[in-house]
N, C-alpha and C positions, 0 to 999 in steps of 0.2 A: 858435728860428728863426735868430737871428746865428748859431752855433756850427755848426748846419748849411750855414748858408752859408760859411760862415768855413773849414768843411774842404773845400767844393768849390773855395774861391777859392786854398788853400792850396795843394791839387794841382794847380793850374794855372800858379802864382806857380812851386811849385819842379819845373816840369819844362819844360825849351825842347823838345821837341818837341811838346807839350801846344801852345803858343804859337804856334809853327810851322805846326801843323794849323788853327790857328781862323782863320791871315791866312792861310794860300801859296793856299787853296781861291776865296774870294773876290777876291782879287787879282788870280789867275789868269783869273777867269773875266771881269774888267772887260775887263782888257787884250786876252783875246780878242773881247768883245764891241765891244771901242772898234774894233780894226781892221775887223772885219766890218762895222759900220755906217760904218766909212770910206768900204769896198767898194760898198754901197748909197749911198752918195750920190752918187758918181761915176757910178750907171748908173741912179737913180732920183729922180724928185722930188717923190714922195709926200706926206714931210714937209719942209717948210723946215729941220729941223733934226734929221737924221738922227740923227747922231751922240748929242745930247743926249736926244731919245724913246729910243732903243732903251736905252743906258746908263740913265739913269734908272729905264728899267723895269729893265733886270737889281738894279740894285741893289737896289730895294723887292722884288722876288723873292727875292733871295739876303738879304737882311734876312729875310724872310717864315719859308726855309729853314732859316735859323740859327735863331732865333727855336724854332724847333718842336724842329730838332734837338739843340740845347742841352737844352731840357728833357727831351729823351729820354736825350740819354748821360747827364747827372744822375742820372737812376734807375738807367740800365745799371751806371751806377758801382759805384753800392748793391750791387745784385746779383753785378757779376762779383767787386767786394772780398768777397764773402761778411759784408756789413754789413746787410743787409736784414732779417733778423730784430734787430739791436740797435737799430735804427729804431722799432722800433714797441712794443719794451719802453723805450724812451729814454720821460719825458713829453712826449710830442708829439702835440696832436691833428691829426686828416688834414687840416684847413682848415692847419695854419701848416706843412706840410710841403709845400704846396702852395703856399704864400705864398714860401714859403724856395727853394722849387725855382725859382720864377717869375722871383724876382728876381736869381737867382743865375746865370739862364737869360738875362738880359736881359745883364749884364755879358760875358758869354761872347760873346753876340753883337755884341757893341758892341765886343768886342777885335779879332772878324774884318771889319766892316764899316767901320769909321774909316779904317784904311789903307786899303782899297779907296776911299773916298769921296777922302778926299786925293790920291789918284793922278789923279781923273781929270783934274781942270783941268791939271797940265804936261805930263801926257799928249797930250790930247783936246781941250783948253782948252772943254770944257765943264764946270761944276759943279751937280750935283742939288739945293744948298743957291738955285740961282736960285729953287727952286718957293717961296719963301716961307715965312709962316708955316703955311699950311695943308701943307707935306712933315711938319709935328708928328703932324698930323691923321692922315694919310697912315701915318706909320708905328706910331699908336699902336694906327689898327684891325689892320695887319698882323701886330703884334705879338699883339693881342687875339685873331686867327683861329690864328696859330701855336702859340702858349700852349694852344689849344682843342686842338688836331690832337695836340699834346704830349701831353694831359691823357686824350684816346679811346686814344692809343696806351698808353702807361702801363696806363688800365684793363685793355686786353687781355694786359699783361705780367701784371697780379695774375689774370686770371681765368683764360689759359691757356699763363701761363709764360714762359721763355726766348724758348719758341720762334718767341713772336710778333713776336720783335726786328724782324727783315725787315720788318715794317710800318713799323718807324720811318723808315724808307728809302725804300720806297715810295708812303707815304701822297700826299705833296706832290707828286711825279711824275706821280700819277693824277689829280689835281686841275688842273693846272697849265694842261693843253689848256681846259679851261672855264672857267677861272681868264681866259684874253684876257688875258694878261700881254704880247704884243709886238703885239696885232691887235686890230681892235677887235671886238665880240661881233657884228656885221653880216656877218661870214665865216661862222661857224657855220651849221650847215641850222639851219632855223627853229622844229626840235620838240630841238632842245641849244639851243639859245638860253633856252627855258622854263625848263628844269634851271639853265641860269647865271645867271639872273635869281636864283636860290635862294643862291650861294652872293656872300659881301662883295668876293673879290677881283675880280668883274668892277667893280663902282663904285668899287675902289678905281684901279684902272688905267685905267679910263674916265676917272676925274678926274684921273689924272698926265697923261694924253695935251693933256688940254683946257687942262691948264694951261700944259702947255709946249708948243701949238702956237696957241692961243687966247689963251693969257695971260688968260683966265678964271675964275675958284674958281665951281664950284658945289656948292653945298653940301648939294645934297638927297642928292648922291649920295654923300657923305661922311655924312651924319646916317645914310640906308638902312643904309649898310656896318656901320655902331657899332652899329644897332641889331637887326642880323644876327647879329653877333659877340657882343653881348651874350645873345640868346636861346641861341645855340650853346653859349656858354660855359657857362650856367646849367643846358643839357641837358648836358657832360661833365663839370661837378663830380659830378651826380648818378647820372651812370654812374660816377664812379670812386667815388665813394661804394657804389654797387650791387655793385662788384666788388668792393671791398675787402673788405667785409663777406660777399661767397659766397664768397671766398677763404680768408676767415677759418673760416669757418663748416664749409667743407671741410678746413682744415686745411694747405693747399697752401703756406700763408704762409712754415712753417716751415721747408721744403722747398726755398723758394726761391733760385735759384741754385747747387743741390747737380748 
């Protein structure tokens, strides 16, 4: 699991556009998000505190994003290097490859969202580190749902290939409107509200809002999200377990990436 981690962290260490790619993305999108909810404050006064709701929520978004998408280019790696089949004759069972992706997934993300986070206060003179000790909380269900999304996409690369990359890209996109990342779930018509009740990132942005306009923690809706994420989780090891093994079994494994 180190060594596997050890050569995604290596490829990242010696290449500056590697580097380049995991901050200019998030960066970019604060600093577009800080002036926009500048613009909404000036003509709205919805929230007391414009600027810090809308930024806070991008960030635990773009946390969320990286998060998933990290552990997807991780595999792609595999695959586009034509190292995917020495993966699986290497001794590695599929739980520590998953451990090794996850955690190596988690660094990647934390390369692109630091700098964005330190921008915002001289920026914006807001910082998302007000939300206290429950922002822990906050990002570790994020993390936990992202790593999930990671872990369904993956399976569909082992069961039908390359060609399912495109998902890794759109998965998060499609979630995102039910997800009540900038609004609260009271917008939605009433029979999508049912469906978003299902998924963690509405409680999880329910309680970023509460906190940072209520100065609030509540914590049910944090316990719900963790323990949303946890059943998800448990249903996509066992999907990528499922696929690995009809992958194997058809033989496609070998093939993979050709």
């Amino acid at each position: 699991m180190y060594a596997l981690s050890i050569r995604h962290l290596y490829l990242i260490k010696g290449s500056f556009p590697r580097i380049l790619d995991l901050i200019y993305w998030p960066t970019i999108q604060i600093i577009l998000w800080g002036f926009i909810s500048k613009f909404f404050t000036m003509y709205s006064d919805y929230y007391t505190n414009t600027v810090g709701v809308i930024l806070s929520c991008a960030i635990l978004y773009d946390f969320l994003f990286r998060s998933s998408i990290s552990f997807n280019m991780l595999f792609l790696e595999e695959i586009w290097s034509r190292n995917f089949t020495n993966l699986f004759v290497a001794p590695l069972r599929i739980s520590e490859i998953i451990i090794a992706l996850t955690s190596t997934a988690l660094i990647r993300t934390l390369i692109g969202i630091v700098p964005a986070v330190l921008l915002m206060s001289p920026f914006f003179g807001v910082s998302i580190l007000d939300m206290g000790y429950a922002l822990l909380l906050l990002f570790l269900s994020l993390y936990m749902f992202g790593t999930t999304l990671g872990i369904l996409v993956t399976s569909g690369l082992l069961r039908f290939g390359p060609s399912f990359e495109n998902t890794a890209w759109s998965s998060l996109f499609l979630l995102a409107p039910l997800g009540c990342v900038y609004y609260p779930i009271s917008i939605l018509p009433e029979w999508l509200q049912v469906i978003s009740k299902f998924l963690p990132l509405v409680y999880v942005f329910e309680e970023a809002r509460s906190i940072l306009v209520n100065n609030i923690v509540n914590y049910d809706n944090i316990i719900k999200a963790l323990i949303l994420n946890l059943i998800y989780f448990i249903i996509a090891v066992a999907v990528f377990y499922f696929s690995f093994y009809g992958a194997r079994k058809k033989g496609t494994l070998v093939n993979m990436g050709e």
